[in-house]
C-alpha positions in Angstrom: 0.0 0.0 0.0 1.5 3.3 -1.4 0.9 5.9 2.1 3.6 8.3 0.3 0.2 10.1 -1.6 -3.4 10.6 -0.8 -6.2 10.7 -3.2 -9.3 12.8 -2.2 -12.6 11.6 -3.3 -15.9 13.2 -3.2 -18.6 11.0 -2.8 -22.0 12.4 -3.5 -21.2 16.1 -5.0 -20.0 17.1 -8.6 -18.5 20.9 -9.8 -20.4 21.8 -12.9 -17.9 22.8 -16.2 -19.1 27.0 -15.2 -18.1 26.1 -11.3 -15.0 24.7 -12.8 -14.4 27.7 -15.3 -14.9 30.0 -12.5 -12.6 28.4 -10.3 -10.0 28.7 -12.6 -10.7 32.4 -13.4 -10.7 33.1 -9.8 -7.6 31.2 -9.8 -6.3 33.1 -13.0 -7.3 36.5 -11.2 -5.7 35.5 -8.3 -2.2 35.2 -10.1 -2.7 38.6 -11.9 -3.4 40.4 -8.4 0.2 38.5 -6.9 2.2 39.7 -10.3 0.6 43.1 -9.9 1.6 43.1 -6.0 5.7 41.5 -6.8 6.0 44.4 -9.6 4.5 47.1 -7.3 6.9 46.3 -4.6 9.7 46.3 -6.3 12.2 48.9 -6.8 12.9 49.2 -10.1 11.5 47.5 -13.2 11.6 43.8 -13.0 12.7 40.9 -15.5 10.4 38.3 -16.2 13.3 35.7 -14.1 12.8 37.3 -10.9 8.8 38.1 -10.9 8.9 34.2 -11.3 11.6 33.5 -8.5 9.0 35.7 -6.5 6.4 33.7 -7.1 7.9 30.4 -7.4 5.3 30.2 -10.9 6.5 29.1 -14.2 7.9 31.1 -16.4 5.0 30.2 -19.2 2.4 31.0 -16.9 3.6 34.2 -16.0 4.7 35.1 -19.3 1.5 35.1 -20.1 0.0 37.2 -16.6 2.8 39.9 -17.7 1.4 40.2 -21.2 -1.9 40.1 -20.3 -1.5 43.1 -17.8 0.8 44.9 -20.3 -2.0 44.5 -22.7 -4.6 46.7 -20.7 -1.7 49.4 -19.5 -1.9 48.1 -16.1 1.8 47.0 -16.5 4.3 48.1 -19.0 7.4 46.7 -20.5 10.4 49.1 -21.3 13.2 48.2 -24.3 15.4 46.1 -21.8 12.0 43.4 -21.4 11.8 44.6 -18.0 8.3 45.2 -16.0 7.1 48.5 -14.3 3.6 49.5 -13.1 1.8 51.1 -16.1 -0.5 54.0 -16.3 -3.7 52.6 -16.3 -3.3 51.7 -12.3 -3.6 55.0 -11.4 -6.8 55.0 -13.2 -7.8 52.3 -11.5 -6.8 53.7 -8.1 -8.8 57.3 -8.3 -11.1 57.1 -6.0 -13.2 59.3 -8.0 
């Protein structure tokens, strides 16, 4: 008998595909608010190797966070490939 893993199994319950796409939005959203947190903190822009040290994430998955923040201006990404907060946070934090 293998004790080195343990299976979990729901008896009785099942996560419809919309719970499950939520879940992994959420999840998603979630790793977009912790890139947006590393690269606010940091001092000066940041490469795309240490915002993954950070995070201890893949560098495919947050490749693809970074661009997706740098798409809507929430991040930007200067001639050296390094990432800095972009204009559209302070948009976004007006309390207007």
């Amino acid at each position: 008998m293998d004790t080195g893993s343990v299976e979990r199994v729901t008896v009785g319950t099942s996560v419809s595909r919309s719970e499950r796409e939520g879940n992994e939005r959420g999840e998603y959203l979630a790793r977009a608010l912790r890139v947006l947190e590393v690269v606010a903190a940091a001092d000066e822009p940041m490469a795309l190797s240490d915002v993954c040290r950070r995070l201890s994430l893949p560098m495919t998955t947050v490749h693809r966070l970074l661009g997706a923040l740098c798409r809507t201006g929430v991040l930007r990404r200067d001639g050296r490939r390094r990432y800095s907060m972009g204009v559209r946070i302070a948009v976004v934090g007006d309390p207007r």
